[in-house]
N, C-alpha and C positions, 0 to 999 in steps of 0.2 A: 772550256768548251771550244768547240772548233766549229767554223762556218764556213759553207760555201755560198757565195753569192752568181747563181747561173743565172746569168743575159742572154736571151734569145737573140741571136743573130741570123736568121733564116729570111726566107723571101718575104714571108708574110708580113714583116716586121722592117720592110724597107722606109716607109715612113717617119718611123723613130728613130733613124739616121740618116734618113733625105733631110727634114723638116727643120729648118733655123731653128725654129722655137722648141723646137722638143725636149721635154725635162725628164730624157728619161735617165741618162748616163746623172745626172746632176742628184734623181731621187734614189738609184743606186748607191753613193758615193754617201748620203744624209742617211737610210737605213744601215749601213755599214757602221756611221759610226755610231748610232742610238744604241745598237746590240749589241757590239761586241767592245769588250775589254782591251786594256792593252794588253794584256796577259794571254787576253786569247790566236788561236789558229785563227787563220782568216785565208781563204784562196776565193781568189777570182776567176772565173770562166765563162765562158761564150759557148751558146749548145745550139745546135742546128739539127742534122743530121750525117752519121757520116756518109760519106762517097768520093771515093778518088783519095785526091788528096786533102779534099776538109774532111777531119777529124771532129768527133763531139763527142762527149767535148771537150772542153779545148782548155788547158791551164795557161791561164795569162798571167797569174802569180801568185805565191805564196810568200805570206808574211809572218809574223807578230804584231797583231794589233789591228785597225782600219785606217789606219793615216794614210797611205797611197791607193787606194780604190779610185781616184777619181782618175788617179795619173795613169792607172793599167789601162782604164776604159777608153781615154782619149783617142787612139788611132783605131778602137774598134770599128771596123762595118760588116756590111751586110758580105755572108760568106755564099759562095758558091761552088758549085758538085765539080766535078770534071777534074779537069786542072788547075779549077781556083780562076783561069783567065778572064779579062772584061767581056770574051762574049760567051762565055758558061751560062748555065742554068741558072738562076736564084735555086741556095740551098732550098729543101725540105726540111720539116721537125718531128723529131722522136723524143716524145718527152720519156717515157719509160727507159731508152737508151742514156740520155743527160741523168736522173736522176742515179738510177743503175750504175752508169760508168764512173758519177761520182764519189758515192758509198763503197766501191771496191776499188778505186783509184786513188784522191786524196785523203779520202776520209779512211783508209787501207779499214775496212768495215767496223772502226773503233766511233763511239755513239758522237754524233753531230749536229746542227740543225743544217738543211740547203734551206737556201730563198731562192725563188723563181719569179722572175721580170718575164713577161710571158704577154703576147696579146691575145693567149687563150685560144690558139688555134694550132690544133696537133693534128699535122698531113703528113706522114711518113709516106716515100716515095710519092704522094701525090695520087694517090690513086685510090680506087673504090676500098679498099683495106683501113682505110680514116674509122669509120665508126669502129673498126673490129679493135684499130689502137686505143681510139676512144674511150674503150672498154676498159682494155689494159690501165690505161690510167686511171681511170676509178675506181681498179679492184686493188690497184697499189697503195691509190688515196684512203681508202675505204677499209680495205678487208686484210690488207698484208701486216701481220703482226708487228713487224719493225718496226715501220714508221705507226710511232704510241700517238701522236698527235699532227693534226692537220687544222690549218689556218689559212682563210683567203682573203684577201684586200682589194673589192673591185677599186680601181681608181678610175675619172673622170682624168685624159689628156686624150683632147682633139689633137692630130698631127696630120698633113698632108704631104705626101713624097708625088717621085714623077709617075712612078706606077700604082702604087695604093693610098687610099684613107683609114683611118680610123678614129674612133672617139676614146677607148678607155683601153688601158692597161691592167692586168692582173699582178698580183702581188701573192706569192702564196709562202707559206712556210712549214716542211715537212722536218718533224723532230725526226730521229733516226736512232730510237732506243731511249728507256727509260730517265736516262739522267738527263737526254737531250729534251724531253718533255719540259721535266722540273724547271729547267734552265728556261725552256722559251717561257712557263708560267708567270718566272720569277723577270724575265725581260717584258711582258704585259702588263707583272704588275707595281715596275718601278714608273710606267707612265714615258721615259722618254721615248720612245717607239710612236707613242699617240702624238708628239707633234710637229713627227715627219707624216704618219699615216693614221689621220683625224677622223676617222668613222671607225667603228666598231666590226670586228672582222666579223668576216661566216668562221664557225665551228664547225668543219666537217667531219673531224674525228678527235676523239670519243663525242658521240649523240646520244650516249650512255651515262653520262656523269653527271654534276653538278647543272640536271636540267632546269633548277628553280630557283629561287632566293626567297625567305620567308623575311619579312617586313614586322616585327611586331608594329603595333598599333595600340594596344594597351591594356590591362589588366583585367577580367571579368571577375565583379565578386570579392574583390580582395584588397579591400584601401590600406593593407599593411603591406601591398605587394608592388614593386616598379617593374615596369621592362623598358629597356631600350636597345638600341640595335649600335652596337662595339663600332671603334674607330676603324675596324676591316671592313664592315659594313657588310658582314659577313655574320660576325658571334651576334647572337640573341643574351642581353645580359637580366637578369632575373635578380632587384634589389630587395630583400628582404630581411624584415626585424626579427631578430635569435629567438626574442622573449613572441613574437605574433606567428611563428612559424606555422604554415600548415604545407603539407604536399601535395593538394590538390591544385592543378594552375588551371588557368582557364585563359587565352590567349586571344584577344580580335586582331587580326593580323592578317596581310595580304598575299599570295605567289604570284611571283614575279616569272615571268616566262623569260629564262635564259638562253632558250634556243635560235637565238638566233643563227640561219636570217627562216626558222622552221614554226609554222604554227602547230599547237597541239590540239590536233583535232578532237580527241578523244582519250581520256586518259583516267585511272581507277588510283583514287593517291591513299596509301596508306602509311606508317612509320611506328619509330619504336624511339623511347631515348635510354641511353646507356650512362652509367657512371662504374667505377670502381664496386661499387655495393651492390649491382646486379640490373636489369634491365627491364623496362614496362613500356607497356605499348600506350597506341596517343590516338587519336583519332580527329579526322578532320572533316567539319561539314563546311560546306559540301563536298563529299567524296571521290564525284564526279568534275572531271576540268571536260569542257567542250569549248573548241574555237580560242582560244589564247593566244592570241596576236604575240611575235618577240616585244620583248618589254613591257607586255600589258600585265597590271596587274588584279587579281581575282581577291577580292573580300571572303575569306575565312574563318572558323571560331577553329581553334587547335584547343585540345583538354587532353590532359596529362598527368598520371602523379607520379611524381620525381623519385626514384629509384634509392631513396633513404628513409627509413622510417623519422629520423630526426637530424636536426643540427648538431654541431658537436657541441657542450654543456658548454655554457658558460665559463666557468671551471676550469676547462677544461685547458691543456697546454696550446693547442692550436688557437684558441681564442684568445689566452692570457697575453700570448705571444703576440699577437696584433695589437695590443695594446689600445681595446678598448674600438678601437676602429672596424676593420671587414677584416673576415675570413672568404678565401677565392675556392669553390670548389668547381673543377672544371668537370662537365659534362659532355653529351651528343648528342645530337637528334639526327634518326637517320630516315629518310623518306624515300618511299619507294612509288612508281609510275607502271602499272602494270595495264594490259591491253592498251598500250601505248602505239596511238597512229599519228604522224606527224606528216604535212605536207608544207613547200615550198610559200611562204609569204607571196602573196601578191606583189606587193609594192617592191620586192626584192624581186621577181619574175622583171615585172617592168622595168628595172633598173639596168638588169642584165641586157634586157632586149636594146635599152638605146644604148649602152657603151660599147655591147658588143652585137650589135645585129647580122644576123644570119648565124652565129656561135655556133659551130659543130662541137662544141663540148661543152655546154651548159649543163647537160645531163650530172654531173659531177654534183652538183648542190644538191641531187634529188635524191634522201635519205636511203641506208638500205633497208629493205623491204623486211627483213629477218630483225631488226632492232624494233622490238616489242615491250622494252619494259628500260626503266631509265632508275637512275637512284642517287640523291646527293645527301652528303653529310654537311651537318650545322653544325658548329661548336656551340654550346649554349653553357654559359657563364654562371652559376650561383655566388652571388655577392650576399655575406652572413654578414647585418650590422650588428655588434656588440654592444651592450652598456658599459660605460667604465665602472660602474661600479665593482664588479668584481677585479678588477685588476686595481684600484685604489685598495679595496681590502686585502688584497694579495700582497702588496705594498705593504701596507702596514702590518700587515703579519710578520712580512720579510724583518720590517722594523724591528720591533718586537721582538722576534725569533734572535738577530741580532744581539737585540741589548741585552736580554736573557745571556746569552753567550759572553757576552761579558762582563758583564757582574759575575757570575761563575767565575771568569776570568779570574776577576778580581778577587774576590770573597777568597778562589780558591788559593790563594797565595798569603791569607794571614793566619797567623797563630792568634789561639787566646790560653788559656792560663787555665785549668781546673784542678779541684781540691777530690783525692780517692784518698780510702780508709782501705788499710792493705793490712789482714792479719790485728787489728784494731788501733793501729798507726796509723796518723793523717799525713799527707804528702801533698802538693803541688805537680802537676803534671804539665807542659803544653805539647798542644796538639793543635796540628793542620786539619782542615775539611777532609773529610774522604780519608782519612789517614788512622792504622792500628796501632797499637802499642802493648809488647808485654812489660808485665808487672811483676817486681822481684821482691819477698820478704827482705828484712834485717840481715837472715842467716846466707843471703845470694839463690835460695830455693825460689823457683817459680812458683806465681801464686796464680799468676792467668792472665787474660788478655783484656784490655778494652778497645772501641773501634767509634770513630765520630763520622756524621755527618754534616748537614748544616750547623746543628744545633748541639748541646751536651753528648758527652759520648756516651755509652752503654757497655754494660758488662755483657761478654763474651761467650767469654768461660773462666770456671773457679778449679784451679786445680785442689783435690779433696787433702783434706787436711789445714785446708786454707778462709781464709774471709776476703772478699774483692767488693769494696762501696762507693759508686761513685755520689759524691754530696750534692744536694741540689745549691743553686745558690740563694 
């Protein structure tokens, strides 16, 4: 995977290169390395706005790996319009031009993630035109199919320069195609990301997916039946006895509101759960979510009957095969959020206002208006306990089956000795298991056949004109 890491360098953002104390080059250089690989692309840049001679934005370097991010950053400052000279303008910022010029520039539009170091204030040229870019960036964050996912990190750094203040920094992360999604999911959820940037991000895009998390809590009705909630913390695992089996479940269990930093004001939950063998619907009281604070979670009964009529037989090769232990049959539960209205958390409103007071682009957290209905998948686990008993008997069958085999073996490799009366002449014959034999008069004439098995052999056939007797003993 390939990253950009764009740093705001425009006027607004004088502070976080005026200020001794400023950790912002420092917390650039720490997400650099939490994310990416040494395997991976890695470019660094500086975005402003272009004019004159500043460019944005701006490639400071391209690597393999994150090891020199900190060393590109060091002689960064604050850029300016004109000629770049000490008495120019402090640049301006075009976030939609940074993000834009990156994706067709280094990223040459192959899928990427950018990070954004941002104090969250987009003034292209400076001028009454701010809200109309404002815009722009929202419908880029929001509604432009490329970028498949969006991530924000308010962070808390007071800095003071000669001309500005500020209290917090913005951190955002825009995937840029499919694979770039997966990749940021799979960098959220190896955890080192969380302990450079320790609070739990806003989700800005998708506000469509994995809006909930269901909590089992415990089994309704059913003391042959366990549930608990898998090392993802994510699968719902369902333990239950072969021989107690029934498909009715019956679930006390919690949703957990995922939306953050979004309350769900209002929302209609329905679902279905699916397996290989065909699909059935579930139902959840209460049906209704009103007021669901992010991470708060809601007490529910879920009832469902599992999309098998039975477990596989005891018997059976899947089970013998486990030896006596569990059989894993994997499932789904999917849920769905329809007349779904969601509004902006309080306590995240008030967040926003002291890190970033006055924010001409806070508008950005406030959900689109057209996302109506939300829908997540559960993995849900069947854990089938077995009795050993039938693989002990299958065992000794095998045994068995075995010894049989050879005794046969055996048996079938001796001769014994028998007395036949041929044409009314007594003879001695031997013969193997399983084995024929003809039988010839005095005069070399065939008189006929005999054939053994385990036991004495028996006559055949008599050719006519002949006598064939086998003697008992």
């Amino acid at each position: 995977m390939q990253h950009a890491f764009l740093v705001q360098n425009s006027g607004w953002m004088e502070p976080f290169y005026a200020d001794p104390q400023s950790q912002l080059k420092p917390l650039v250089a720490a997400v650099a390395q939490a994310v990416a690989s040494p395997q991976d692309k890695v470019v660094t840049l500086a975005f402003s706005q272009s004019a004159g001679k500043n460019q944005s934005p701006k490639v400071l370097a391209q690597a393999q790996g994150a090891g020199n991010v900190a060393a590109n950053l060091a002689s960064l400052g604050v850029a300016r319009k004109g000629d770049g000279g000490a008495n120019a303008a402090l640049a301006d910022t075009d976030f939609k031009e940074a993000v834009l010029g990156t994706i067709t520039g280094p990223f040459a539009q192959a899928p990427g993630i950018l990070w954004i170091f941002t104090n969250n204030k987009n003034s292209p040229n400076n001028d009454a035109q701010t809200r109309e870019r404002n815009r722009d960036f929202y419908n880029l964050l929001h509604t432009e199919p490329s970028i498949s996912k969006t991530l924000a990190f308010p962070l808390r750094m007071p800095v003071k320069g000669k001309l500005f203040e500020a209290q917090g920094l913005m951190v955002y992360a825009l995937a840029y195609g499919e694979p770039a999604a997966r990749a940021l999911d799979q960098i959220m959820a190896k955890g080192r990301l969380s302990q450079v940037l320790n609070k739990p991000p806003a989700r800005l895009k998708p506000v469509d997916a994995e809006a909930v998390r269901v909590v089992p809590r415990a089994v309704k009705d059913a003391p042959f039946m366990q549930v608990s909630l898998g090392a993802d913390k994510r699968t719902v695992v369902l333990d239950v006895n072969a021989e107690k089996f029934t498909p009715q479940v019956g679930l006390q269990a919690t949703l957990q509101n995922l939306f953050f930093p979004y309350v769900i004001e209002s929302a209609q939950v329905a679902g279905s759960v699916t397996s290989p063998a065909g699909r059935n619907p579930l139902t959840v009281v209460p049906a209704q979510v009103s007021n669901l604070l992010p991470s708060q979670e809601l007490p529910v009964e879920v009832s469902f009957t599992l999309p098998i009529a039975q477990v596989p037989s005891a018997w059976s090769a899947q089970a013998l095969s486990a030896m006596g232990k569990q059989v894993l049959i994997p499932m789904n539960v999917e849920l769905g959020f329809s007349g779904q209205r969601l509004a902006l958390s309080p306590e995240f409103q008030t967040e926003m206002q002291t890190l970033f007071p006055g924010d001409p682009i806070s508008e950005v957290f406030i959900p689109p208006a057209d996302i109506r209905s939300s829908r997540v998948q559960i993995p849900l686990l069947l854990r089938v306990q077995y009795p050993l008993a039938p693989v002990i008997a299958a065992v000794c069958g095998g045994l068995l089956l075995l010894a049989g085999f050879l005794a046969l073996g055996l048996l079938g490799g001796r001769s014994k000795r028998f007395n036949v009366v041929v044409d009314g002449i007594q003879r001695a014959v031997v013969m193997k298991p399983f084995s024929k034999l003809v039988l010839k008069s005095q005069d070399g004439q065939e008189a006929g056949s005999i054939s053994r098995g385990f036991s004495a052999p028996r006559v055949d056939r008599v050719v006519d004109g002949h006598s064939l007797i086998v003697k008992a003993k």
